[in-house]
C-alpha positions as CSV (number, residue, x, y, z in Angstrom):
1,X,60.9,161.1,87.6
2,X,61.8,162.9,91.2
3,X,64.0,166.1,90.6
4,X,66.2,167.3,93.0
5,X,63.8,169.9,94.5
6,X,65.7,171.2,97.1
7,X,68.6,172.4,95.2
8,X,66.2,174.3,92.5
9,X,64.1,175.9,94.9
10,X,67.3,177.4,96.3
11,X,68.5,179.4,93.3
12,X,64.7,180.0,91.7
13,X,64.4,181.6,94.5
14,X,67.0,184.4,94.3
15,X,67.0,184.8,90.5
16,X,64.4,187.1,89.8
17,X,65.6,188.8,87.5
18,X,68.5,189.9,84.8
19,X,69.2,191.6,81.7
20,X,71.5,191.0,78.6
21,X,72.5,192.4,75.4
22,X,74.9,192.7,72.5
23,X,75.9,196.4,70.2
24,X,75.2,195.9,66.9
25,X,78.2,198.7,66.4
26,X,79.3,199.4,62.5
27,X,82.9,199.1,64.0
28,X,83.8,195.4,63.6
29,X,86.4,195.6,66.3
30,X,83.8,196.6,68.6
31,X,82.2,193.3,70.0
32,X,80.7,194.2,73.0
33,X,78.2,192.8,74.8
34,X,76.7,193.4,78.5
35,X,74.3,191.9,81.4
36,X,73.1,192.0,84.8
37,X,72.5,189.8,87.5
38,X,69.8,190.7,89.8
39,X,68.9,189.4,93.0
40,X,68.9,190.1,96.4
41,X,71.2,188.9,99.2
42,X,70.7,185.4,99.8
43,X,73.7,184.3,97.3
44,X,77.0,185.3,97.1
45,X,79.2,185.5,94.4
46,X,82.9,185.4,93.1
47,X,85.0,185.4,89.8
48,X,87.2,182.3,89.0
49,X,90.0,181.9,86.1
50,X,89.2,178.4,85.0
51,X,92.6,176.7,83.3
52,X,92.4,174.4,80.4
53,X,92.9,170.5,80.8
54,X,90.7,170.1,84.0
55,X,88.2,167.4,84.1
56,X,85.0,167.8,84.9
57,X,82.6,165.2,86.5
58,X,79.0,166.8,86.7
59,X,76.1,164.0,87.8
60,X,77.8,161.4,85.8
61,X,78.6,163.5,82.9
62,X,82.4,163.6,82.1
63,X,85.1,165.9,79.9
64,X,88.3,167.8,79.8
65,X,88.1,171.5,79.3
66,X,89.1,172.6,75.7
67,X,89.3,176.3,76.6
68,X,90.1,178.3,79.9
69,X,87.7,180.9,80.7
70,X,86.8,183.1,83.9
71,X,83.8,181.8,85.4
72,X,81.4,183.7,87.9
73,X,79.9,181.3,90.4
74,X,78.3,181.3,93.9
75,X,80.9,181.2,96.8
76,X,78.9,178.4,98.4
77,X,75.7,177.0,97.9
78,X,75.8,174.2,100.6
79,X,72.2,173.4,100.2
80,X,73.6,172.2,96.8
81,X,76.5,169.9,98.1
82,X,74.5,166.8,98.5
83,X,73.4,163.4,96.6
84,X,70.8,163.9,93.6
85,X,68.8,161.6,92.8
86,X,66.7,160.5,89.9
87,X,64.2,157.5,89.4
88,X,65.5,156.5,93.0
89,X,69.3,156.3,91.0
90,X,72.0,158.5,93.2
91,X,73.8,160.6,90.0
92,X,76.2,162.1,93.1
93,X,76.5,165.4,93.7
94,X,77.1,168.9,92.1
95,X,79.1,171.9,94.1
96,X,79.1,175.7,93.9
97,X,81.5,175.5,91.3
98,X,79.3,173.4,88.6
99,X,77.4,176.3,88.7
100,X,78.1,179.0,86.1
101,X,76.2,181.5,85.8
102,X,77.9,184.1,83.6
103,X,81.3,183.5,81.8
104,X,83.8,184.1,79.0
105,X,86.6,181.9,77.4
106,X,89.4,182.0,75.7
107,X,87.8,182.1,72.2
108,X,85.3,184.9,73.1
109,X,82.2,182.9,73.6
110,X,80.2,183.6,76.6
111,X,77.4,181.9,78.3
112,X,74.7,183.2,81.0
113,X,71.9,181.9,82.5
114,X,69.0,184.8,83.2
115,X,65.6,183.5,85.0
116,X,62.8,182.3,83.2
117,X,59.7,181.0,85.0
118,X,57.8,177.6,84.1
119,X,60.8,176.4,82.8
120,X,60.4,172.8,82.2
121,X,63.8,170.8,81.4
122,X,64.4,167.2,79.7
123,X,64.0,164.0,80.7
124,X,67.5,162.6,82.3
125,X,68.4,160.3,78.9
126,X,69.1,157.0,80.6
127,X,70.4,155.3,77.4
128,X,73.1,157.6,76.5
129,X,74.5,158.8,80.2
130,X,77.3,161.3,78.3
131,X,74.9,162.9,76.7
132,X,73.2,164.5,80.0
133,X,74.1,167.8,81.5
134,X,72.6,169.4,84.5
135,X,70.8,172.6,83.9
136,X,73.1,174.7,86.0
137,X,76.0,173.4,84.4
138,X,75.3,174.0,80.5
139,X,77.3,177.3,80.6
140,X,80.1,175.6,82.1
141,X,79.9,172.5,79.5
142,X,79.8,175.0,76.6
143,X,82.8,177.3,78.5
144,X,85.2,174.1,78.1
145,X,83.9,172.7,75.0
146,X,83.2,175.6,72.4
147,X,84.9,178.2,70.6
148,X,81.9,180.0,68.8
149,X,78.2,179.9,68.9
150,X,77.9,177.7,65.7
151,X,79.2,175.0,67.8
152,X,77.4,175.5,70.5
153,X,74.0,175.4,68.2
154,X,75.2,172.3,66.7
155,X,76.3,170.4,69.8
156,X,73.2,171.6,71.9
157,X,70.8,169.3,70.1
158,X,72.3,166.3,71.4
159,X,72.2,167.0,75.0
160,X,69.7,166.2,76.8
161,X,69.4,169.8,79.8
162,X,68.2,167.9,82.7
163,X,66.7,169.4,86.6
164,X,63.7,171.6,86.6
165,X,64.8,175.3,87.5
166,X,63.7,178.3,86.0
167,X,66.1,179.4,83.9
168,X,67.3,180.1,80.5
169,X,70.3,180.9,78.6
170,X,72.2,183.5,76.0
171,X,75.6,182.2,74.0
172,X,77.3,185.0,72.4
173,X,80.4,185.1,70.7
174,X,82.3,187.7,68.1
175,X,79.8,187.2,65.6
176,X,77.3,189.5,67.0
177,X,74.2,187.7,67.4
178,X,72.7,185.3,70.5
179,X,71.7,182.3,70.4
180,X,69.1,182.2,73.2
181,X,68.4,178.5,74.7
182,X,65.2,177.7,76.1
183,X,63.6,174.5,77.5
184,X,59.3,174.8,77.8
185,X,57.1,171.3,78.2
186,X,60.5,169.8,78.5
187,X,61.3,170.5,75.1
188,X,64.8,172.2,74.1
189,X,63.7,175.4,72.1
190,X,67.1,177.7,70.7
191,X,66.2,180.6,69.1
192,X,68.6,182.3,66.7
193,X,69.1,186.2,67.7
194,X,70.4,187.8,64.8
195,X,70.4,191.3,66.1
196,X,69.3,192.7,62.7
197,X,66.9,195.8,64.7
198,X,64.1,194.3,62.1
199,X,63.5,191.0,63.5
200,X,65.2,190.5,66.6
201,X,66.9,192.9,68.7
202,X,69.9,191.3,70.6
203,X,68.5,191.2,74.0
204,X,67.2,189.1,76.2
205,X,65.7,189.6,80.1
206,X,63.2,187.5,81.5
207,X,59.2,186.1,81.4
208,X,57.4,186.2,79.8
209,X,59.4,183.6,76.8
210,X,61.4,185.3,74.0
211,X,59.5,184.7,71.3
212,X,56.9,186.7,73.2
213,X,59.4,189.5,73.7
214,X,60.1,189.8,69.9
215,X,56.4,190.6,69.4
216,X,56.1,193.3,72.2
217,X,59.2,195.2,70.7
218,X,57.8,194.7,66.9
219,X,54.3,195.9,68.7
220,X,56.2,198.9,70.2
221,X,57.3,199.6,66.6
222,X,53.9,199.4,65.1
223,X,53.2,202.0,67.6
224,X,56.0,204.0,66.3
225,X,55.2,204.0,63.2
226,X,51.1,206.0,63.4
227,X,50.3,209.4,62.5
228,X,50.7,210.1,66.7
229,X,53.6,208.2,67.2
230,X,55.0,209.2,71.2
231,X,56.1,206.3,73.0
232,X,56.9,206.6,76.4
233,X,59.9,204.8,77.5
234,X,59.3,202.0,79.8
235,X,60.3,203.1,83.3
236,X,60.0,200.1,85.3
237,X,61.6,196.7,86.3
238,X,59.5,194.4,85.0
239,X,61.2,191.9,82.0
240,X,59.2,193.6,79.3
241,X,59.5,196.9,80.0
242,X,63.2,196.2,80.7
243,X,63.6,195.0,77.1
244,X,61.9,197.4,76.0
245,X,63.9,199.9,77.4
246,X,67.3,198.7,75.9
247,X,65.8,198.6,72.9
248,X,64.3,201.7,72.6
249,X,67.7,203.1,74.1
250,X,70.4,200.5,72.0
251,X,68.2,201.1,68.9
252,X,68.5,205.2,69.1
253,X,72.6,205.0,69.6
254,X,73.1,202.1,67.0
255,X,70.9,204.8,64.7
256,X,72.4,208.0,65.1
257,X,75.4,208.0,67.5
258,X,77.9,205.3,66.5
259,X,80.9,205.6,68.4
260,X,84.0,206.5,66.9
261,X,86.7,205.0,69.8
262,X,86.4,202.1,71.8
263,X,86.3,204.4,74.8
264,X,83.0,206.0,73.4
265,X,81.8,202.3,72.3
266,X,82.2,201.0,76.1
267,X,81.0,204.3,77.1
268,X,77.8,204.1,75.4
269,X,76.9,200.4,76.6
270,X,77.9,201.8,80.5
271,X,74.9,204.3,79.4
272,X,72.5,201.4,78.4
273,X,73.6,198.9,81.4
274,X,72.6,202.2,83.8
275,X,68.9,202.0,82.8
276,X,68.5,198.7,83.9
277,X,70.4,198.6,86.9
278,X,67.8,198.2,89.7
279,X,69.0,199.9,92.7
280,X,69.6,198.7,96.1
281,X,66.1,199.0,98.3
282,X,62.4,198.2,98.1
283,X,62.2,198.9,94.8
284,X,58.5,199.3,92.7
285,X,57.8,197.4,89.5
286,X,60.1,194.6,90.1
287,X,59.0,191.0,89.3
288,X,60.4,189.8,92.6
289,X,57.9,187.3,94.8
290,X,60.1,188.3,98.3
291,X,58.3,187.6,101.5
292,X,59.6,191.0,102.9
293,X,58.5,193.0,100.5
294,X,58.2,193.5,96.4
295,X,62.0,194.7,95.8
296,X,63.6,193.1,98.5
297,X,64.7,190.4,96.5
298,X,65.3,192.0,93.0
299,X,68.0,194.5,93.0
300,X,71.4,194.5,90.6
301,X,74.0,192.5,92.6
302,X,76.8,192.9,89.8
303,X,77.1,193.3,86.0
304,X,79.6,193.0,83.6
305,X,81.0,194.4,79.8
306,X,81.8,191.8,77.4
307,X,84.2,192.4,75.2
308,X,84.3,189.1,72.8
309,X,86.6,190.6,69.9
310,X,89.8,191.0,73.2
311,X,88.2,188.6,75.9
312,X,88.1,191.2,78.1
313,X,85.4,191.6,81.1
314,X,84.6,194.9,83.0
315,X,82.8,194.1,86.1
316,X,81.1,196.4,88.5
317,X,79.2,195.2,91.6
318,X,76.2,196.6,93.7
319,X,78.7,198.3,96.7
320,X,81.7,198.8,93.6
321,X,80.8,201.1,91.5
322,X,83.7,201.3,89.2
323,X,84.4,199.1,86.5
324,X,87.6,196.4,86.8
325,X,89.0,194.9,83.7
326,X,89.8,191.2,83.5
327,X,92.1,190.4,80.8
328,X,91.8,186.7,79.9
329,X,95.1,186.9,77.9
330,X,96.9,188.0,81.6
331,X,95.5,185.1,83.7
332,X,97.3,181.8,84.0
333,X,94.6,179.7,81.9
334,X,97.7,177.2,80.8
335,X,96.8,173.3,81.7
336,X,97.6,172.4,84.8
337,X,97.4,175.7,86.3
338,X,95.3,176.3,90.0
339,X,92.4,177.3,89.6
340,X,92.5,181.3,91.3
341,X,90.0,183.5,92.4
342,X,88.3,187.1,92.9
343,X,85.8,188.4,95.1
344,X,82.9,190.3,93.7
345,X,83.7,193.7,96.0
346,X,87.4,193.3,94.6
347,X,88.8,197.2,95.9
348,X,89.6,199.5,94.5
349,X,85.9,201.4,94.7
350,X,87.1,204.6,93.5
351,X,89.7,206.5,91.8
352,X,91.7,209.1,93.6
353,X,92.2,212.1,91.6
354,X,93.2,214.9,94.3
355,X,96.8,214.8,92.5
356,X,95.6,215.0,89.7
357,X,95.4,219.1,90.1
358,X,97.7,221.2,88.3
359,X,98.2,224.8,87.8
360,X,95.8,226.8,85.5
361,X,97.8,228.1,82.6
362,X,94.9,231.0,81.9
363,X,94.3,231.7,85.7
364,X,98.3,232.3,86.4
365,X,98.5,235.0,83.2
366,X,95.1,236.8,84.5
367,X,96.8,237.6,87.8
C-alpha cells in the first residue's frame, strides 16, 4: 500500500508539539478543559463556524453533519489539494478544510489532534469503503457525528483511521474524562482517561505514547511519596516534562485551591495553560527537529479554553494575547447556513482602560 507521502510529510513536519487537559473541578458546572498548538510558522490557521446539514465527501467517505461546531483549520495547505492515491486507486482529494485540528460542537464534545511520532495508521478497508476515514479528518467525522464521548468510543471501533501521519487524538466532552485515540503498528489503541489523579491524570502532550506517560507521572509520585520527597518541577518543553508539569501544577489547585466562581475556575486553567506555552524564539528543550535551529519550529502558535458545560471557546494566539470568547449558541450553526470565518490574530489585542480612572474617594478627603 503507497500513502500519500507528500501531504503527511507536510504537516509532520510543523506539528511538533502540543499540550492538552481537562479540571477535575468539585464544581459540576465547571467543565473546562484547555490545549495548545505548537509549531512554528510554516502553517497558518483560522476559526470556522461549521452549520449543521452539510455534506461531507472525504476520500470516498460520505455524511451529513448531525451537529454544527466551530472548527480550527489551516488557511491553505495547497500541497494538500491534490489526488491521493492508494493501491494505484485515485480516492480524490482532501482540502484545508477536511482538516480539523481542534474543535467544539454544539453538544460540547471536542476533538484535537496533538503529534505523536511513529504513528502507524490502518490499512484503507477496501471491502467496506464507508467505513474509512482519513487521519486528518477523524476530528471533523466525530464533530458532525457525535454528541458525547461514549459515542465516539463506540463508533470508533468500526472505522478503519487510514494515511500514515504522526498524530494522535483527545475527545472530551462534559463528562470530564478523555478518551485518547491512538493508532501504533497500525493498530487503533483508545485509552479511557478517567481523570481520577490516581490512575490517569487528564492530560495528554506528546511522545513518547500515553500509556508511557501514565507511568512517568505515577513514577513522579513514587518519588513523592520517600522519606526525601523534593521534586523539582519540570522546566522544560519536552512532552514528558510538559505533562509532568500540568500535573504537578493541576494536581496542587484541584487539591487545595478549588475555585469558588467561574471567573477564578477559568482563571486558574489561564495559570496552567501559561506553563506550557512555549514562547516565540529559539527556544531550549523543545522536541522540535527544525533545520534552523532546535526551537525554531516549536513555539505556541495559539491555544484555546474549553468550556464543554456552555460550548464556549476562549482563544488567544502567539501575537494576541488576550483571550476572545466564541459562543457557539451566538453563531448561525442552523442548516443551510454559510459556512463563516475568523482569523487567528482577530483584534482586539488589548483592552483600553485609560477611562477607566476615576477620582480617589480617600485621596480627595486627605487634601
Amino acid at each position: 500500500m503507497t500513502s500519500f507521502f507528500a501531504a503527511s510529510m507536510m504537516l509532520v513536519t510543523v506539528s511538533e508539539a502540543c499540550s492538552n487537559f481537562y479540571m477535575d473541578y468539585t464544581n459540576a458546572s465547571f467543565r473546562l478543559s484547555a490545549r495548545t498548538m505548537d509549531l512554528g510558522d510554516m502553517l497558518d490557521w483560522e476559526v470556522n463556524a461549521m452549520p449543521r446539514g452539510q455534506k461531507s465527501d472525504v476520500l470516498g467517505t460520505s455524511w451529513v453533519s448531525k451537529y454544527g461546531y466551530v472548527a480550527f483549520t489551516p488557511r491553505s495547505v495547497e500541497v494538500l489539494n491534490r489526488n491521493v492515491k492508494i493501491d494505484g486507486i485515485d480516492l480524490g482529494i482532501f482540502t484545508a478544510r477536511d482538516i480539523v485540528s481542534e474543535g467544539m460542537n454544539e453538544a460540547g464534545l471536542t476533538c484535537s489532534f496533538l503529534t505523536l511520532t511513529n504513528s502507524s495508521f490502518q490499512a484503507y478497508n477496501w471491502l467496506h469503503p464507508s467505513r474509512n476515514i482519513m487521519s486528518y479528518s477523524l476530528c471533523k467525522w466525530a464533530l458532525e457525528n457525535f454528541a458525547s464521548v461514549a459515542e465516539v468510543q463506540a463508533a470508533l471501533p468500526q472505522m478503519h483511521v487510514f494515511l500514515d501521519t504522526a498524530i494522535h487524538f483527545a475527545f472530551q466532552d462534559t463528562g470530564k474524562k478523555i478518551l485518547v485515540a491512538e493508532f501504533i503498528n497500525k493498530e487503533q489503541l483508545l485509552h479511557e482517561d478517567l481523570n481520577d489523579g490516581v490512575d490517569t491524570f487528564g492530560i495528554m502532550t506528546n511522545e513518547p505514547r500515553f500509556e508511557w506517560q501514565l507511568q512517568n507521572v505515577k513514577h513522579l509520585e513514587w518519588k513523592r511519596t520517600l522519606s526525601r520527597s523534593a521534586v523539582s518541577v519540570p522546566g522544560n518543553w519536552y512532552p514528558d516534562e510538559r505533562f509532568l508539569r500540568v500535573h504537578l501544577v493541576k494536581s496542587a489547585i484541584e487539591k487545595t485551591n478549588q475555585p469558588t466562581s467561574y471567573r477564578e475556575a477559568v482563571a486558574r486553567v489561564v495559570a496552567i495553560l501559561n506553563t506550557v506555552t512555549v514562547p516565540m524564539g529559539d527556544i531550549p528543550g523543545t522536541d522540535s527537529e527544525a533545520a534552523g535551529g532546535e526551537g525554531l519550529a516549536d513555539h505556541t502558535q495559539w491555544g484555546v479554553i474549553r468550556d464543554h458545560a456552555n460550548k464556549e471557546v476562549y482563544l488567544r494566539s502567539q501575537t494576541n494575547p488576550s483571550f476572545r470568547r466564541i459562543r457557539l449558541a451566538e453563531l448561525q450553526l442552523d442548516e443551510g447556513a454559510a459556512v463563516t470565518t475568523m482569523e487567528i490574530e482577530q483584534d482586539p489585542w488589548f483592552l483600553d482602560v485609560s477611562s477607566a480612572f476615576k477620582a480617589n474617594v480617600l485621596s480627595t478627603l486627605a487634601v
